[in-house]
N, C-alpha and C positions, 0 to 999 in steps of 0.2 A: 504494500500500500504506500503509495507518494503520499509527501509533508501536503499538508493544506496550505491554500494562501495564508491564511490569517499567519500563519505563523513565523512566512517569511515578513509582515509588518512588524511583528511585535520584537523580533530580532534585529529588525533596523530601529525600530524605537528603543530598543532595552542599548543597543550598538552607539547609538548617540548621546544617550544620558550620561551611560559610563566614560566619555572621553569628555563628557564639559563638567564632569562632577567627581572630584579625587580629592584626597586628604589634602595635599594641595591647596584646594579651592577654600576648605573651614581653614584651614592654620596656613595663613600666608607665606612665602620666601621672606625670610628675615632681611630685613636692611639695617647695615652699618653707616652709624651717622659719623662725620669728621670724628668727636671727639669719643669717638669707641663704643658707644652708647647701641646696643641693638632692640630694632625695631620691630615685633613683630605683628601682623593684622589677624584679625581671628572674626570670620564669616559665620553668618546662619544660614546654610544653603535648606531651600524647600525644593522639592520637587513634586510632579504629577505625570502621572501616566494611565493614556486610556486606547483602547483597541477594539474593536468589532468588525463584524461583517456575517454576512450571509451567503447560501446559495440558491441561487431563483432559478426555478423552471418553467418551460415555456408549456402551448395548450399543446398534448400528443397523445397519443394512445397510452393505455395501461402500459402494456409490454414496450413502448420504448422507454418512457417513464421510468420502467424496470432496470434496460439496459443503463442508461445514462447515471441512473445510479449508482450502479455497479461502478460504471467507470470512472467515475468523478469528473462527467463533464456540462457538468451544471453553470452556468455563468455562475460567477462572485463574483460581488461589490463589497469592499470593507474601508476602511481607512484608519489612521492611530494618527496619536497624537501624544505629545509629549509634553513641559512646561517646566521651567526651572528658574528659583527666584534664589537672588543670593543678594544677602543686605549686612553691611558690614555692622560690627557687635562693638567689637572693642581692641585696642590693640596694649600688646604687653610690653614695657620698656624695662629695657635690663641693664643696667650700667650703676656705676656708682656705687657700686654693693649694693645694690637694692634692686628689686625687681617691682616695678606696680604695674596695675593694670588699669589702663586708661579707657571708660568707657566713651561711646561715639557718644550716646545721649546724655547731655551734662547736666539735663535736668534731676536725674536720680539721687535725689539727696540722701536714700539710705545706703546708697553704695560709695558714695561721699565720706558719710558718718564709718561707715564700718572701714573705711581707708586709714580714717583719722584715730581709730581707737588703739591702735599702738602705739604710735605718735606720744596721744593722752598720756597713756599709761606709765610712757616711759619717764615722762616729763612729772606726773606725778611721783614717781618713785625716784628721780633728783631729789625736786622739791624735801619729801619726808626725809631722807638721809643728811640733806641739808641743813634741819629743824631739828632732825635727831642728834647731831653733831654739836650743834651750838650753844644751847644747855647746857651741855657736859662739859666745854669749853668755858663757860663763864659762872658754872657753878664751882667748876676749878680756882678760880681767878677768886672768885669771891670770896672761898676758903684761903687762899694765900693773904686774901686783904683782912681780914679776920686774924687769922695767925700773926699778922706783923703789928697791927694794932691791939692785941692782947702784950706781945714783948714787950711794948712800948710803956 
């Protein structure tokens, strides 16, 4: 038994999506900026795909009807179709020692917030070490002024 049409569509449809949609296309080619800094883009590719068809027979007797069956020479009409959308997300920058990721839509202020909560964190935990230091430095001091005005 010979392949059906449909099938030689759906193999040029599937044949086309696979060469415009590769890991490639979501995780961009990194670019190196002047100062060493790499750059890389990171996609959301959507795809769709659709295929049909049928086979029509014309007005003839039972027994040709029969034969033509058999032999698969019924006209088909089918047609496919395919669609592929790709919209850039965000890109990742690496240099500096640090890696962030830079979203396209700058309006998301909780991926903002959540950029920023180390940053905080770290800055907080100066701060305390700084506060915890100083006290103990000037409760020192204070005991020295104590000690030299009891001598006295």
């Amino acid at each position: 038994m010979s392949s059906h049409p449909i099938e030689g569509l759906m193999t040029t449809a599937m044949q086309s999506i696979k060469e415009m949609v590769d890991v490639n296309t979501i995780v961009g080619d990194a670019v190196q900026a002047p100062d060493g800094t790499v750059i890389i883009p990171i996609s959301k590719v959507s795809f769709g795909f659709a295929a049909g068809g049928g086979d029509y027979g014309g007005e003839s007797s039972s027994d040709n009807s029969q034969e033509e069956q058999d032999s698969g020479k019924f006209p088909f009409a089918g047609g496919s179709g395919a669609g592929v959308s790709i919209n850039p997300v965000a890109f990742m920058v690496c240099g500096q020692n640090q890696v962030k990721l830079l979203p396209v839509n700058v309006n998301s202020s909780v991926d903002k917030i959540l950029d920023m909560v180390p940053e905080l964190v770290q800055k907080a935990s100066q701060m305390l070490n700084e506060k915890m230091s100083k006290p103990k430095e000037e409760h020192g001091k204070n005991k020295k002024e104590e000690n030299e005005k009891c001598k006295e």
